[in-house]
C-alpha positions in Angstrom: 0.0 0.0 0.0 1.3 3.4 -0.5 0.2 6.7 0.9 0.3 10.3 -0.5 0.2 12.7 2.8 0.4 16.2 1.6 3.0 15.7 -0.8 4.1 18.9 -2.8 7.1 19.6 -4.9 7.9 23.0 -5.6 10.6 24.5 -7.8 11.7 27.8 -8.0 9.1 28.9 -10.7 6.3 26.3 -10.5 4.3 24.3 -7.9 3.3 21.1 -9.9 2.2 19.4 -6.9 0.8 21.8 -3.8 -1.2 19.3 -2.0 -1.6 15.7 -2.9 -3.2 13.1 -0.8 -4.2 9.6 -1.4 -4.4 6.2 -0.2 -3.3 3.7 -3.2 -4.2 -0.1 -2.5 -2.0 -3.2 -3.1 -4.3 -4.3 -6.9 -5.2 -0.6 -7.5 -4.6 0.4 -11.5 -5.0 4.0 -11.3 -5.0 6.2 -14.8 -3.8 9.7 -13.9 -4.9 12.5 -16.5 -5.4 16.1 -16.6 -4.1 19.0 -18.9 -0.4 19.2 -19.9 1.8 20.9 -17.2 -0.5 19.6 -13.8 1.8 17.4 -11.9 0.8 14.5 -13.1 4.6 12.7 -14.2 5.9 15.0 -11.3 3.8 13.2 -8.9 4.8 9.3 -9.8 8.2 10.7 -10.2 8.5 11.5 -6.8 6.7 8.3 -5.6 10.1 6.7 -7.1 11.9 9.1 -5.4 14.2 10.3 -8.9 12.0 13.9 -8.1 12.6 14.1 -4.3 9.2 15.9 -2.8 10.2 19.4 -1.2 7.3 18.5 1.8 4.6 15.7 2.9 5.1 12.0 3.4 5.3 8.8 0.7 4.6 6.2 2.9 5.3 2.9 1.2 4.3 -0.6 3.3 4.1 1.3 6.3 7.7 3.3 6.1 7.9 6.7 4.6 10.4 7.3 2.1 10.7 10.6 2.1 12.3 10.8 5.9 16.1 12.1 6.2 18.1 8.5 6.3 16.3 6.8 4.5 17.9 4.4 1.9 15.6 5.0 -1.6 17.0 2.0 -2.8 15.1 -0.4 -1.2 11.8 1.5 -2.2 12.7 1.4 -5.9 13.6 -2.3 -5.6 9.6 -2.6 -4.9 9.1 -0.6 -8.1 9.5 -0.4 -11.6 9.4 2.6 -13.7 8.3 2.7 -17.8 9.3 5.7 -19.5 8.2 7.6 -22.8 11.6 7.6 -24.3 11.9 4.4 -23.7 15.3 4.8 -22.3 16.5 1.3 -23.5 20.8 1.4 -23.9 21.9 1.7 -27.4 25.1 -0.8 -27.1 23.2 -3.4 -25.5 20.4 -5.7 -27.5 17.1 -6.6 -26.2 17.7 -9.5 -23.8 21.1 -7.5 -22.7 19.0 -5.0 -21.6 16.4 -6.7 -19.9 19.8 -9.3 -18.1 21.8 -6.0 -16.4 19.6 -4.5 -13.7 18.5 -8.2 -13.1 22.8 -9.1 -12.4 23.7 -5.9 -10.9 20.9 -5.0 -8.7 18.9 -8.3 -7.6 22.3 -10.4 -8.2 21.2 -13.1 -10.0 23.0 -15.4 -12.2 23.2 -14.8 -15.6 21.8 -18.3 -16.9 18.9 -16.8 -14.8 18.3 -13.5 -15.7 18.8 -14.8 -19.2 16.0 -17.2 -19.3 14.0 -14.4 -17.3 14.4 -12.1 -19.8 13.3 -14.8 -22.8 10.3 -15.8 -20.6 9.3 -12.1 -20.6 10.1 -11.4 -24.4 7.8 -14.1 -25.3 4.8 -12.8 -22.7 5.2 -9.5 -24.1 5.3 -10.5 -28.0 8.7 -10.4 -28.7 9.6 -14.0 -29.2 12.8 -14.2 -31.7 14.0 -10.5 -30.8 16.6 -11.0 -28.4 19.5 -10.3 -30.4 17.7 -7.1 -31.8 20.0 -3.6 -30.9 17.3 -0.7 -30.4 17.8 0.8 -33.3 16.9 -2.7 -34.7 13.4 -2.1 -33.2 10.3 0.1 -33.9 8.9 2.0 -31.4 6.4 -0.1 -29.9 8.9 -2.7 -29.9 11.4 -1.0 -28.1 9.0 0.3 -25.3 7.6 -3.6 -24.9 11.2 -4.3 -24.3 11.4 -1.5 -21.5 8.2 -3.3 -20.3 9.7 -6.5 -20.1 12.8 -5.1 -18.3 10.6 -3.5 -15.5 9.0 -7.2 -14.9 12.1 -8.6 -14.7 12.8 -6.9 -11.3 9.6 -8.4 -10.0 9.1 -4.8 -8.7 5.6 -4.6 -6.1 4.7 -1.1 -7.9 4.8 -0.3 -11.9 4.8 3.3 -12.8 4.6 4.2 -16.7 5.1 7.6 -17.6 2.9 8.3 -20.7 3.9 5.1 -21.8 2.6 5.3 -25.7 3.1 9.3 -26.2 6.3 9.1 -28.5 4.9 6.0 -30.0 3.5 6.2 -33.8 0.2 6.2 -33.7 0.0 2.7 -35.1 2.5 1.4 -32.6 0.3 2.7 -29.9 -2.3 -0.4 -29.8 0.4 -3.1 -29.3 1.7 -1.4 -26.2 -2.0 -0.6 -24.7 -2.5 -4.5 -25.5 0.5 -5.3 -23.7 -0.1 -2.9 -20.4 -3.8 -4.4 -20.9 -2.5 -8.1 -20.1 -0.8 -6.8 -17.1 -3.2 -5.6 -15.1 -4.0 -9.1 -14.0 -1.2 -9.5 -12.0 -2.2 -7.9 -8.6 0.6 -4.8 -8.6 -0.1 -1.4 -7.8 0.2 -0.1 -11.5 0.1 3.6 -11.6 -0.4 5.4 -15.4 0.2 8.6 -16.8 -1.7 8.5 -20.3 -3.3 11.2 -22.1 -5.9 8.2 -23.9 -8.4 8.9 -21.8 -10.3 5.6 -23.9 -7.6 3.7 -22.8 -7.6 5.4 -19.0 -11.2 4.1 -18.8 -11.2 0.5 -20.3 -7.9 -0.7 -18.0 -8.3 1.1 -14.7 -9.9 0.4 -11.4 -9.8 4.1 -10.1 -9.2 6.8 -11.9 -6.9 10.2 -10.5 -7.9 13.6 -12.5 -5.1 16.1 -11.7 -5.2 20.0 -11.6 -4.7 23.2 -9.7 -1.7 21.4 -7.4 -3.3 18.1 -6.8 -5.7 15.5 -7.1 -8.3 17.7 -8.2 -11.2 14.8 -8.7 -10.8 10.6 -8.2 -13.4 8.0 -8.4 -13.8 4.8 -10.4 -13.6 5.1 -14.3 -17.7 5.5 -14.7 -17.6 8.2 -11.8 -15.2 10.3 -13.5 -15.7 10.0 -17.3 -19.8 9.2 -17.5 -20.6 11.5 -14.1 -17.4 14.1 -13.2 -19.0 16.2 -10.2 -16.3 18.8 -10.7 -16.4 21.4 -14.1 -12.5 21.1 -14.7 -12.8 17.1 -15.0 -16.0 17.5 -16.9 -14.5 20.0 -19.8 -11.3 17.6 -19.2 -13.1 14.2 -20.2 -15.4 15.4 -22.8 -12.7 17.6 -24.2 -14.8 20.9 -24.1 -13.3 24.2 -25.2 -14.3 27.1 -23.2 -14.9 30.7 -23.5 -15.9 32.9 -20.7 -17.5 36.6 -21.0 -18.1 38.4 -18.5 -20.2 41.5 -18.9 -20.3 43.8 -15.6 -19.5 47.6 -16.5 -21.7 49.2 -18.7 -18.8 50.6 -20.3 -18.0 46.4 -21.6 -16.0 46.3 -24.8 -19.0 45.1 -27.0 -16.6 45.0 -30.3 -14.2 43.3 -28.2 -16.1 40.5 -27.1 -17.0 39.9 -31.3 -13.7 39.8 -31.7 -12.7 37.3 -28.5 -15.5 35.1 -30.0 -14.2 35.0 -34.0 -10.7 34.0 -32.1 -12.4 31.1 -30.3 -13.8 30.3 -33.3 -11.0 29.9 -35.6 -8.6 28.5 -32.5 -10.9 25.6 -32.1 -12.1 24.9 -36.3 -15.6 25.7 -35.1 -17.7 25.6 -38.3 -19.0 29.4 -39.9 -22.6 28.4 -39.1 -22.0 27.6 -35.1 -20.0 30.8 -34.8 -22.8 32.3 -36.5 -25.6 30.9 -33.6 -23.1 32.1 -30.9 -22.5 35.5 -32.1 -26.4 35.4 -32.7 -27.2 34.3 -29.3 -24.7 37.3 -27.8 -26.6 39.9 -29.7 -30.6 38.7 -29.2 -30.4 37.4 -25.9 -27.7 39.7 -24.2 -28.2 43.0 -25.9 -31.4 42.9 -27.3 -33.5 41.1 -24.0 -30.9 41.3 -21.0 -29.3 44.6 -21.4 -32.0 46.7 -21.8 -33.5 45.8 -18.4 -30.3 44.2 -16.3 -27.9 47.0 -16.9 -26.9 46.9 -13.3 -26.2 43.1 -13.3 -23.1 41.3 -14.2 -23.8 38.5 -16.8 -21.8 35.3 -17.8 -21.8 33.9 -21.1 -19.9 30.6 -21.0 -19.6 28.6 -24.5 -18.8 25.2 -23.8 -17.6 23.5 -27.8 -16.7 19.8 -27.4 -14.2 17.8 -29.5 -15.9 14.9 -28.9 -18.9 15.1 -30.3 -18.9 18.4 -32.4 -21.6 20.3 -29.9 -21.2 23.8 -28.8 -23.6 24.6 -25.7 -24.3 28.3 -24.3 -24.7 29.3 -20.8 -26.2 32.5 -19.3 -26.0 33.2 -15.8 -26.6 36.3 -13.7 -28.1 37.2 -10.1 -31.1 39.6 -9.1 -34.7 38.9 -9.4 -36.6 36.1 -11.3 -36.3 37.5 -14.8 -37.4 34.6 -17.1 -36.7 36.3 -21.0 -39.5 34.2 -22.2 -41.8 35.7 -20.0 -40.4 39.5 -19.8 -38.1 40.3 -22.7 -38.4 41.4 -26.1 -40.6 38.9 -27.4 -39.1 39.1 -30.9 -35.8 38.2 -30.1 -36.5 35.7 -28.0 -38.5 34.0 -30.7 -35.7 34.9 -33.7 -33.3 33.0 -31.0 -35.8 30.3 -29.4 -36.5 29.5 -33.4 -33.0 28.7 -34.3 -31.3 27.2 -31.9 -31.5 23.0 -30.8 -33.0 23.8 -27.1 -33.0 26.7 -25.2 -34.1 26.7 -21.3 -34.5 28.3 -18.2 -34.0 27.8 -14.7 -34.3 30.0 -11.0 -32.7 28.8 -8.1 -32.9 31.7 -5.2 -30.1 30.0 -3.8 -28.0 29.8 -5.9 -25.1 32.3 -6.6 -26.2 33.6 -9.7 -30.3 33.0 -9.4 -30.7 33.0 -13.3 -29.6 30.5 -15.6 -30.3 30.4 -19.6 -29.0 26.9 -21.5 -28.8 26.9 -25.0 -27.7 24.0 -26.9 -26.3 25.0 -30.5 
């Protein structure tokens, strides 16, 4: 078992991890994801101890590995790291490789590590390659060897570090395939992967990272079919966002055209949806809202997924009831309520802004 107790590592310039905690069981296959730059190699780094945490606890099998004296060797002999680059040396072929750390660290004999390694090469698809160099090898190959010379060291925990990023796109199945088979084994495996198909179809629990930590976990149907946090919902269903906020009457109007034809183009959303959300701007801000909730600061989130091509509006603000059906300009709301895929409304007095408009594009 391992346990995160407010780990962070800071560096002079960036806090990838501020506040982690987490309690990781012996079986547990944990997917981490989240956004480029949020902690998330940082943090299984540091569980191997090659990034050495700047404050909390790793407490692995009951001992934390992060107190002063404490020999990091015998943690990493309980684990095994797989990295993107493979990190495979060049002057030594396949079973070479997968023989060294097996002789120098757990001292076994070579006839030993040798058949090891051939046992290994076979489980992992590789039969007849042991006399292969690296550069012999394609990339999936050579990152099924750095598999097989992980397993080797019988290691208790198996991090992979975006295991299938520098892979060709065709190489990437072979190595999923192989990680795939391994999750039967009863090791902690922890995974950094941006395939968030993949993250859902292998893992038990699931880790989303962001803002410093473990911003959302739960199993794989919690977090990719019913996120409860905003972040891991735009995360998972790949939504781009764009907020406006309108809450000085003196708000840059031609401005906000121009922030939403940027949107547009940055995310190749088609002519006719940036026509609905520039439409939507102009009837149902300026035309209904303005005209009456001058005083009110208004948000206009646009939501466009990746996933499945939709664009969804939002309009929030405080104040009153003020239901545009009911009490705006009954023309625009028609022109808008006409054009649009669905378009309702909801009051909650408790809520923080009382007024919310959904429009699906």
């Amino acid at each position: 078992m391992i346990e995160l107790v407010h780990l962070e590592k800071r560096y002079k310039n960036a806090v990838p991890l501020a506040d982690v905690n987490a309690v990781i069981n012996d079986g547990d296959v944990i997917s981490i994801i989240g956004p480029s730059g949020t902690g998330k190699s940082t943090l299984i780094r540091c569980i191997d101890m090659l990034e050495r945490p700047t404050g909390g606890k790793i407490i692995l099998d009951g001992e934390d590995i992060c107190a002063p004296g404490y020999d990091v060797t015998k943690a990493r002999r309980k684990m095994g790291m797989v990295f993107q680059s493979f990190n495979l040396f060049g002057h030594l072929n396949a079973i070479e490789n997968i023989m060294q750390a097996q002789i120098d660290i757990l001292k076994r004999p070579k006839n030993e590590a040798y058949e090891t390694g051939i046992q290994l090469l076979r489980r992992v698809g590789l039969a007849g390659k042991e006399k292969n160099y690296p550069d012999e090898l394609s990339g999936g190959q050579k990152q099924r060897v750095a598999i097989a010379r992980t397993l080797a060291m019988d290691p208790e925990v198996i991090l992979f570090d975006e295991p299938t990023s520098a892979l060709d796109p065709t190489m990437v199945g072979e190595v999923q395939s192989v990680i795939r088979d391994l999750t039967n084994m009863d090791k902690i495996m922890l995974i950094v992967t941006h395939e968030l198909n993949f993250a859902k179809a292998i893992c038990n629990r699931v880790f989303y990272m962001d803002q410093g930590g473990i911003y959302e976990e739960g199993t794989p149907e919690q977090i990719f079919e019913h996120p409860k946090e905003d972040l891991t919902r735009r995360f998972v269903r790949k939504l781009r966002v764009l907020e406006l906020k309108v809450d000085s009457p003196y708000f840059d109007f031609a401005g906000a055209g121009t922030e939403i034809d940027r949107y547009c183009m940055q995310n190749d959303i088609v002519p006719r949806t940036k026509y609905f959300i520039r439409l939507i701007f102009e009837e149902l801000f300026f035309h209904i809202l303005r005209p009456v909730l001058d005083h009110v600061p208004v948000l206009i989130m646009v939501e466009h997924s990746e996933q499945d091509d939709k664009t969804e509006v939002t309009v929030s603000y405080g104040g009153d009831k003020f239901d545009p059906a009911e009490n705006g300009d009954g023309f625009s709301y028609k022109v808008l309520n006409s054009t649009v895929c669905s378009l309702t409304y909801h009051y909650d007095p408790d809520a923080k802004q009382t007024n919310l408009i959904r429009i699906l594009i």
